[in-house]
TORLUM-896690 format. One line per 5 residues: their letters; for each residue x, y, z of N, C-alpha, C. Coordinates in Angstrom, 3 decimals. Example, Ala and Ser with C-alpha at 12.3 -4.5 7.8 and 13.67 -1.06 7.14 Angstrom:
residues 2
as = 13.190,-5.690,7.800,12.300,-4.500,7.800,13.200,-3.300,7.800; 12.850,-2.250,7.080,13.670,-1.060,7.140,12.900,0.030,7.870
This chain:
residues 208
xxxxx = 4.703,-6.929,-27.343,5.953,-6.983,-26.579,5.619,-6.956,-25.095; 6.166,-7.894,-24.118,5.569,-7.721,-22.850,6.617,-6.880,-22.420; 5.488,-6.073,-21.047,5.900,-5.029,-20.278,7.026,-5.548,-19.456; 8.058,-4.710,-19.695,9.334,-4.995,-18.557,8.951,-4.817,-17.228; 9.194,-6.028,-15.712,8.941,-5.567,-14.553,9.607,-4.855,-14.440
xxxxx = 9.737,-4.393,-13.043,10.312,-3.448,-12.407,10.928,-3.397,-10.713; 11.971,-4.036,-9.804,11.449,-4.100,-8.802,11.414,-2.907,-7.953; 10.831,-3.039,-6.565,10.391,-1.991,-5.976,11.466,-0.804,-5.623; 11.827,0.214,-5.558,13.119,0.925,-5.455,13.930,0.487,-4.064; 14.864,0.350,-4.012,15.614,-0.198,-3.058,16.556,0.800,-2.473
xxxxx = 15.584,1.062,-1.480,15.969,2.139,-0.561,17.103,2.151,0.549; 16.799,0.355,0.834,18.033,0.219,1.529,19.660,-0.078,1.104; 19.594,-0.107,-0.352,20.735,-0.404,-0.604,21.242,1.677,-0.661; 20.674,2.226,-0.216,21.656,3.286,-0.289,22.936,3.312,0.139; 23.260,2.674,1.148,24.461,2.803,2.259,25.716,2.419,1.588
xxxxx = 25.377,2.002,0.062,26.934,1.894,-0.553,27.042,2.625,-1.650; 28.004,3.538,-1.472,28.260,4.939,-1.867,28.324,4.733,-3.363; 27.011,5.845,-4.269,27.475,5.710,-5.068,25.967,4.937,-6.260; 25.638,3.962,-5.280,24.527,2.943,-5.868,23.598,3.593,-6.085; 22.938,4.412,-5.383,21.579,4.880,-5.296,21.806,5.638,-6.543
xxxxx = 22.567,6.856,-7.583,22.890,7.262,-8.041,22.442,6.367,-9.471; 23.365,5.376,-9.205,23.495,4.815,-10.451,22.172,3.672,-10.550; 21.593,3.491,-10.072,19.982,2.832,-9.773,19.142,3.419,-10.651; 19.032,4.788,-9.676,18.294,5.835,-10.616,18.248,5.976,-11.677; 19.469,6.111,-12.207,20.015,6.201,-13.367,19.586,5.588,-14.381
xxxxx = 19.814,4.325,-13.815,19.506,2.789,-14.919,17.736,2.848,-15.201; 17.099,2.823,-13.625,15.864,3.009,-13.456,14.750,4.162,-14.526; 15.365,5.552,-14.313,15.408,6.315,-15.379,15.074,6.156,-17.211; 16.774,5.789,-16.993,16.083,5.258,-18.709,15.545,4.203,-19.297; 15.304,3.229,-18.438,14.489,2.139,-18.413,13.008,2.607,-18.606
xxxxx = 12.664,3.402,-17.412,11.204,4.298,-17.414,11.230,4.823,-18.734; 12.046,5.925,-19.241,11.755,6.687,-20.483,11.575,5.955,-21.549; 12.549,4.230,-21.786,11.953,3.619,-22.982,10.551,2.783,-23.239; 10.285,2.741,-21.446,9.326,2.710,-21.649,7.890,3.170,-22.216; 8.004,4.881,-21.698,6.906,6.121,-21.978,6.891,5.792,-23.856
xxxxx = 8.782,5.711,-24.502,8.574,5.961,-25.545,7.797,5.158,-26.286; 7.961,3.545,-25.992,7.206,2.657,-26.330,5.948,2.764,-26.561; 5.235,3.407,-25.471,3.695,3.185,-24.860,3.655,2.515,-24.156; 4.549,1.408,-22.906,4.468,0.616,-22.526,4.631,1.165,-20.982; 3.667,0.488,-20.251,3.453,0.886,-18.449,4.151,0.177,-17.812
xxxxx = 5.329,1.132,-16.868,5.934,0.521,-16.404,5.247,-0.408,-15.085; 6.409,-1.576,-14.524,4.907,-2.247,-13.695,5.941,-3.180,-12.695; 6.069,-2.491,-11.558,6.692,-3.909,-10.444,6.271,-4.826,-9.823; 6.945,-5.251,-8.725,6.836,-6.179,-7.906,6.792,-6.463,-6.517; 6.220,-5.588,-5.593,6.563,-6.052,-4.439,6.258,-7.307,-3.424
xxxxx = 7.279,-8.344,-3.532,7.022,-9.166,-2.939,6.622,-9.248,-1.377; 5.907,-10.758,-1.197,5.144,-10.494,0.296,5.980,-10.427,1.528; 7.382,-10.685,1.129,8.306,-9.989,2.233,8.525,-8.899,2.145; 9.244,-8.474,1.205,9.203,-6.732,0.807,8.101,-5.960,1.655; 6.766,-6.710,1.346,5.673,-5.592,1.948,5.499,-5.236,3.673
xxxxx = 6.025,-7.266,4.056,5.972,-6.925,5.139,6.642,-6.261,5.894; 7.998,-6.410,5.534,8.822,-5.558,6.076,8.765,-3.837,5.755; 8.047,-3.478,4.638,7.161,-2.316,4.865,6.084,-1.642,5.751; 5.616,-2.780,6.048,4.607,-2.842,6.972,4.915,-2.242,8.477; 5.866,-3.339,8.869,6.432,-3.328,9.977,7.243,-2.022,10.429
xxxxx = 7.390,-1.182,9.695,8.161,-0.292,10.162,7.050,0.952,10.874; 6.190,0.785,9.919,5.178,1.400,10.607,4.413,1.447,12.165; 4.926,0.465,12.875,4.117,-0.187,14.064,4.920,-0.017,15.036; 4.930,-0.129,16.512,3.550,0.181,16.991,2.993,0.981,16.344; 0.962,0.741,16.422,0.872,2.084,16.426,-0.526,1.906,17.557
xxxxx = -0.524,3.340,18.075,-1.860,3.814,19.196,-3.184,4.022,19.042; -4.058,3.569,19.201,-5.626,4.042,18.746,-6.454,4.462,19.919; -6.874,5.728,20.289,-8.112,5.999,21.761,-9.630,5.508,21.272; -10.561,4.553,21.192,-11.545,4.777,21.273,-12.598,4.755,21.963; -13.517,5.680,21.614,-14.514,6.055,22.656,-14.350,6.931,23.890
xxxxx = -12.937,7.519,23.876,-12.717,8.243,24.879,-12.041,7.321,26.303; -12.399,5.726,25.932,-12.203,4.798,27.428,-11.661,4.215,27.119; -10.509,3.682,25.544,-9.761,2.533,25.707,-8.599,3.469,24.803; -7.313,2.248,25.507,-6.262,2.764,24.131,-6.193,1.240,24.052; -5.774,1.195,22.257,-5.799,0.021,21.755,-4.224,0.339,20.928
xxxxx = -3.379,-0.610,21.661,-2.129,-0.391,20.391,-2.056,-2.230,19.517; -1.664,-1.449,18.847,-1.715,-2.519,17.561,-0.152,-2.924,17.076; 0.465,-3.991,17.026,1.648,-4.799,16.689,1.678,-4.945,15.250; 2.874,-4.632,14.651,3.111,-4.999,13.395,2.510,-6.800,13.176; 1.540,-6.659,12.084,0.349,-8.002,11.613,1.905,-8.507,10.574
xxxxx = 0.954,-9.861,10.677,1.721,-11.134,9.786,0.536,-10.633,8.400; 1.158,-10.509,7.319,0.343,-10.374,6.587,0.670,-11.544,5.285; -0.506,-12.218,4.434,-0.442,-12.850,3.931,-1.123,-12.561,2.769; -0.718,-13.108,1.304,-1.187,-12.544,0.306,-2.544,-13.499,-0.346; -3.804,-13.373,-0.639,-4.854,-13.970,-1.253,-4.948,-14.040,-2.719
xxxxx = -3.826,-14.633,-3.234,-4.002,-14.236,-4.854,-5.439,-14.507,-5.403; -5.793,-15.700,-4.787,-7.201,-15.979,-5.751,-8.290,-15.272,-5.551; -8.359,-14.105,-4.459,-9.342,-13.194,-4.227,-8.628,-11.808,-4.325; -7.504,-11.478,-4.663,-7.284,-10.517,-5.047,-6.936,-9.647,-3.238; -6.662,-10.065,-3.074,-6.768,-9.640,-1.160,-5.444,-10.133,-0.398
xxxxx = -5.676,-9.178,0.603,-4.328,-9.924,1.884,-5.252,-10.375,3.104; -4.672,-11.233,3.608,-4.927,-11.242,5.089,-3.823,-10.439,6.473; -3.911,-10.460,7.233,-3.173,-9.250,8.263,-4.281,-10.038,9.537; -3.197,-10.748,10.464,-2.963,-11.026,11.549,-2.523,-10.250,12.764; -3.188,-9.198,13.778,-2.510,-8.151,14.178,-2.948,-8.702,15.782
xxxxx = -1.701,-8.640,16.312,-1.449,-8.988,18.060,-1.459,-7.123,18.628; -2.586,-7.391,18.849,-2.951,-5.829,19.672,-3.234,-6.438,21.485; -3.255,-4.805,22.138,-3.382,-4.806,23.183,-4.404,-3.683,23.951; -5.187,-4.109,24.256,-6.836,-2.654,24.790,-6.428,-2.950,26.796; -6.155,-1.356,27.034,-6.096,-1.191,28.232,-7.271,-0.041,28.567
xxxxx = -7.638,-0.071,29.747,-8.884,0.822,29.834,-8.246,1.961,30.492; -8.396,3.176,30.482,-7.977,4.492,30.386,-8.164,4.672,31.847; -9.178,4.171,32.538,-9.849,4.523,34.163,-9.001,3.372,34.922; -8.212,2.484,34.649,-7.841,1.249,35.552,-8.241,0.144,34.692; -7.185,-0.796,35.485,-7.909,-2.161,34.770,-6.707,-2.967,34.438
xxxxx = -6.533,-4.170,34.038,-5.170,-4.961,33.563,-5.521,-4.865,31.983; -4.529,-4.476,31.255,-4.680,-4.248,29.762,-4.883,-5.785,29.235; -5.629,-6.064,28.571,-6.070,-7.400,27.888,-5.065,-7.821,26.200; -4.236,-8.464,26.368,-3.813,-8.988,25.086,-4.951,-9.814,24.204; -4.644,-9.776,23.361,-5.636,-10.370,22.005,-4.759,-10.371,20.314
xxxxx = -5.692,-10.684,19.645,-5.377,-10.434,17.928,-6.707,-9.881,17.090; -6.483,-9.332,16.138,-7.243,-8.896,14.888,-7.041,-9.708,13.682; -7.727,-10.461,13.288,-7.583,-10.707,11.757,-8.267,-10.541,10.789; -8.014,-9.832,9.727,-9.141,-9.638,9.294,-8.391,-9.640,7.438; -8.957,-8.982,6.564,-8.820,-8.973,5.370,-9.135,-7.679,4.419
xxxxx = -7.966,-7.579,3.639,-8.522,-6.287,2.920,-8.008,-6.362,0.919; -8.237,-5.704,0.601,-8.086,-5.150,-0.951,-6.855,-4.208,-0.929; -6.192,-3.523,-1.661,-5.193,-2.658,-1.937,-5.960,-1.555,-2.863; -5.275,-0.094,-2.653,-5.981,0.626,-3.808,-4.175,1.585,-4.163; -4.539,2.151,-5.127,-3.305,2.967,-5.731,-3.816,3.970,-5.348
xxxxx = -2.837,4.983,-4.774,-3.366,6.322,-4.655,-2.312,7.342,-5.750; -3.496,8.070,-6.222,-2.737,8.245,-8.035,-1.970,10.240,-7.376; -2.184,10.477,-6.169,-1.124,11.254,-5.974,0.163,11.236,-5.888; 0.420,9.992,-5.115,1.399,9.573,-4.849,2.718,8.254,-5.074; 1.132,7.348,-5.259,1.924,6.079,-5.892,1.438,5.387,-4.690
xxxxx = 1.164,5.516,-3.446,1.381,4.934,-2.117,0.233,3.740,-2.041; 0.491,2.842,-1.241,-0.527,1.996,-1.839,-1.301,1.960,-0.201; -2.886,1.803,-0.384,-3.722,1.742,0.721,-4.741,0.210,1.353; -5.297,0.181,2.688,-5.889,-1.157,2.343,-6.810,-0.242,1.821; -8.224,-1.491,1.217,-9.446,-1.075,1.022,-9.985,-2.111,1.262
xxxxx = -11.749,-1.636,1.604,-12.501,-2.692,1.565,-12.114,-3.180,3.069; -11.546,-3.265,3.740,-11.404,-3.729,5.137,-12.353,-4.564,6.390; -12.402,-5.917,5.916,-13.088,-7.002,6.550,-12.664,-7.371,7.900; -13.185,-7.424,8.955,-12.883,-8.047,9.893,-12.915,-9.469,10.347; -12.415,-10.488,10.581,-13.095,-11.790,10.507,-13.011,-12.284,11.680
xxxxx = -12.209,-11.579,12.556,-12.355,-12.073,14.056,-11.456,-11.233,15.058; -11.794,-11.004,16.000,-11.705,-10.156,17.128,-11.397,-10.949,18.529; -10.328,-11.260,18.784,-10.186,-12.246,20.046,-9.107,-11.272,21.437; -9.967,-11.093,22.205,-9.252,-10.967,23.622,-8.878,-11.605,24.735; -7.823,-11.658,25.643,-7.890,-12.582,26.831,-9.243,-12.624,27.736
xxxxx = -10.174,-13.666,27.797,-10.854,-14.196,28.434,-12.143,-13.907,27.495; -13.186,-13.979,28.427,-14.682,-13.862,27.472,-14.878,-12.543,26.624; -15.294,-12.561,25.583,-15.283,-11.413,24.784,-17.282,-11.493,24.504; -17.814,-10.850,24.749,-19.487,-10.746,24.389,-19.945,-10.816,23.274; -20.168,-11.450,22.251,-20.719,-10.920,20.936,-20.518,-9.877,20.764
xxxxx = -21.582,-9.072,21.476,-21.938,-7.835,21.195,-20.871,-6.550,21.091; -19.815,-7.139,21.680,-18.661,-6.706,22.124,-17.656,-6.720,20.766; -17.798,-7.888,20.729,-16.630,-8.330,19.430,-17.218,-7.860,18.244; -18.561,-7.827,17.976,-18.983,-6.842,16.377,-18.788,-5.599,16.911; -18.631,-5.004,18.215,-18.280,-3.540,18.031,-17.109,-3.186,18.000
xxxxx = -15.893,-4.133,18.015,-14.806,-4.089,18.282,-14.405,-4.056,16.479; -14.963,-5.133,15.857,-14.959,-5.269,14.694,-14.893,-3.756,14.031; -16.230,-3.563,13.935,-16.970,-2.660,13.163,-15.473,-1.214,13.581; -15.166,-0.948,14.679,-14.548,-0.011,14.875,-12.966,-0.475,14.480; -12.625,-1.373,14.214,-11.018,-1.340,13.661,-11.411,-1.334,12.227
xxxxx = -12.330,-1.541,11.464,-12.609,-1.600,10.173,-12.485,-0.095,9.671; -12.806,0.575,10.652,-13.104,2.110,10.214,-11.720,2.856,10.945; -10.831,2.025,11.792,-9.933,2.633,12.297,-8.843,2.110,11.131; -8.779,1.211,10.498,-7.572,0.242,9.680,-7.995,0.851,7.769; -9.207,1.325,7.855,-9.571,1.617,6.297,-8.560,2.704,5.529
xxxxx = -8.149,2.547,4.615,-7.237,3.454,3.932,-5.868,3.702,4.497; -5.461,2.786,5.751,-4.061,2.384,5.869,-2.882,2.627,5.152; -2.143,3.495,4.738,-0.847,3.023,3.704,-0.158,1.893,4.282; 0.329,1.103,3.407,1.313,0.175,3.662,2.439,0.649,2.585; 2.408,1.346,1.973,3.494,1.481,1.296,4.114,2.505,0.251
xxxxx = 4.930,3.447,0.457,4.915,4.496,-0.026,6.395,4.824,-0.660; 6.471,5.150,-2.267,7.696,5.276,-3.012,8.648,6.749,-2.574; 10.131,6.159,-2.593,10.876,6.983,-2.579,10.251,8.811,-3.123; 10.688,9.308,-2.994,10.780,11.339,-3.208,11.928,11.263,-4.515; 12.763,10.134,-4.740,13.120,10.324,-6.192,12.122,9.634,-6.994
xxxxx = 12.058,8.448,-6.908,11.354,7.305,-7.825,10.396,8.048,-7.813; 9.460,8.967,-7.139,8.040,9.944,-7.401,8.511,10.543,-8.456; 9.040,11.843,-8.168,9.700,12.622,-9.166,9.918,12.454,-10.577; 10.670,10.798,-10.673,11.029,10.228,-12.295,9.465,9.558,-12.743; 8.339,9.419,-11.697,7.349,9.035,-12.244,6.376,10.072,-12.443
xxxxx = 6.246,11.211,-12.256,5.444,11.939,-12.418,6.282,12.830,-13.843; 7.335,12.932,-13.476,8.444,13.824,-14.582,8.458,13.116,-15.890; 7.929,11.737,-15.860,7.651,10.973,-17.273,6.022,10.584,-17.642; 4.757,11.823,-16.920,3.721,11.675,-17.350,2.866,10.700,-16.597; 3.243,9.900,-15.465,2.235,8.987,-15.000,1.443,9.327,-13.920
xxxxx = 0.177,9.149,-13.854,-0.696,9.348,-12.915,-1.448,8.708,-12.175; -1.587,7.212,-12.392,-1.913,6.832,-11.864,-1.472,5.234,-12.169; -2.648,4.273,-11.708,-2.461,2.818,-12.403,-3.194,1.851,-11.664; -2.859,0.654,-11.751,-3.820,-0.885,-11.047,-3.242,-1.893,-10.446; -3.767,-2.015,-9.300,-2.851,-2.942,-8.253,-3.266,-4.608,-8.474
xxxxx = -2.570,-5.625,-8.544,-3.071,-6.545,-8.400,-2.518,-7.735,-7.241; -3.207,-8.484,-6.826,-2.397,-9.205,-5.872,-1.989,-10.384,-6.375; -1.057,-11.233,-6.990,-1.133,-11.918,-7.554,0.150,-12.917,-6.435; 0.323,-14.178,-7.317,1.039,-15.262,-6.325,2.532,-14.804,-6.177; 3.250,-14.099,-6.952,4.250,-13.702,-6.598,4.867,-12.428,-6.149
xxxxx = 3.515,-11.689,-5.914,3.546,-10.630,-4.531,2.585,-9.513,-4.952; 2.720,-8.149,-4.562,1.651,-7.332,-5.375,2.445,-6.617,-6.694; 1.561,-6.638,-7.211,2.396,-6.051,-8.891,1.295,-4.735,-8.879; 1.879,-4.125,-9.489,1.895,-2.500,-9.757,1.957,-1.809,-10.596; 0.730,-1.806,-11.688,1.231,-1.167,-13.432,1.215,0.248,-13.249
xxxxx = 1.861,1.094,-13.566,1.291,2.688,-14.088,0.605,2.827,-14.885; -0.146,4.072,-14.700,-0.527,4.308,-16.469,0.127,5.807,-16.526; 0.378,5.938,-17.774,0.710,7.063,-18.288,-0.371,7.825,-18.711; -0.239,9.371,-18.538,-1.530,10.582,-18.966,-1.137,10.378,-20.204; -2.818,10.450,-21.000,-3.047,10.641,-22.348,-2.765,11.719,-22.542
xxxxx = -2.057,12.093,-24.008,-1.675,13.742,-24.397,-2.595,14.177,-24.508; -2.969,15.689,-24.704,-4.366,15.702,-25.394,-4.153,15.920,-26.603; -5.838,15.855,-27.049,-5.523,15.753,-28.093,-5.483,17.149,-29.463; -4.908,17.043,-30.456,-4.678,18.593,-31.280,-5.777,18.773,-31.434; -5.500,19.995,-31.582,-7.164,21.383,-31.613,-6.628,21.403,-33.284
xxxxx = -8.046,21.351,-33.430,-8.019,21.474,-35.218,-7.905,23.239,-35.195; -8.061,23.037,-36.381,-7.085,24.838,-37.312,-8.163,25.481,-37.312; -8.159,26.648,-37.092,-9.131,27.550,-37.341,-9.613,27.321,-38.539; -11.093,27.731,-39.205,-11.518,27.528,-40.289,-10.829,28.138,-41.769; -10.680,27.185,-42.968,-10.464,28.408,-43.643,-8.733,28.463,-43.780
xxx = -8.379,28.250,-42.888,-6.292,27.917,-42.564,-5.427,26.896,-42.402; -4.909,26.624,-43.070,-3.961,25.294,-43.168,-3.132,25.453,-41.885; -3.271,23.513,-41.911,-2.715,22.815,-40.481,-1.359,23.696,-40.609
């Protein structure tokens, strides 16, 4: 029997009185026939959905080395189904802390998704850089260090993190974790459900 999707909880439709309630609701026992089944529940967030997840997050500020601030613009992000990956286009800006005219540029680079089985929240991973461009000459030597340091500044990123109910009905029905995939019609999202354990046999000698 294939697994019923699921789409992502829709947070913004709260504002009409009443919905969020009955969402849950539906959402709910949808989840539970699922558990009863054995079957993992599993959505959809499409590559608008995400971005506009994305985006809410941004600006955001980075100091490094003590001599630059680097703020970073909500990225165009694009999905890699056939490598399992996104791309993320990011219009940043590095001003030098001592003086100086702040330099516009972009980041593009590429990453993986991981599930984080506390929460549900999803992270990049793996975080590739593929190019580093500022207004005017940028040094080699310059641009792999520029690299190397947003790779380690951008690693484990959330992009995306479930409602404080939708947690609740997923942990309250046994799930702990699960597997992200990126596929052509956005990122999909299975759970898995905790194995019970299993019965302790009978003391010797005494019926089950």
């Amino acid at each position: 029997m294939p697994r019923p999707p699921l789409r992502p909880h829709p947070d913004d439709d709260a504002s009409v009185p009443g919905r969020r309630g009955l969402l849950l609701a539906a959402a709910g026992a949808l989840l539970g026939g699922c558990a009863g089944l054995g079957l993992a529940p599993q959505f959809t967030l499409t590559e608008a959905r995400l971005q506009a997840l994305v985006e809410r997050q941004f600006p955001r500020r980075h100091r490094l080395l003590e001599l630059f601030d680097v703020t970073l613009a909500a990225p165009r992000l694009t999905l890699l189904p056939e490598r399992d990956r996104l791309a993320a286009d990011w219009p940043l800006e590095v001003a030098d802390r001592f003086g100086g005219t702040p330099r516009r540029g972009r980041l593009q680079l590429d990453s993986g998704l991981r599930l984080e089985p506390s929460d549900f929240s999803l992270h990049l991973r793996q975080v590739t850089v593929q190019r580093v461009a500022l207004d005017g000459v940028l040094p080699v030597s310059l641009q792999a260090l520029g690299a190397a340091i947003a790779e380690r500044l951008l690693e484990d990123l959330p992009v995306y993190r479930m409602s404080d109910e939708r947690l609740q009905q997923f942990r309250s029905l046994g799930f702990t974790g699960g597997r992200v995939t990126i596929g052509g019609q956005g990122v999909e999202i299975a759970l898995h459900r905790q194995a019970p354990p299993p019965p302790q046999a009978a003391p010797f000698g005494l019926p089950r």
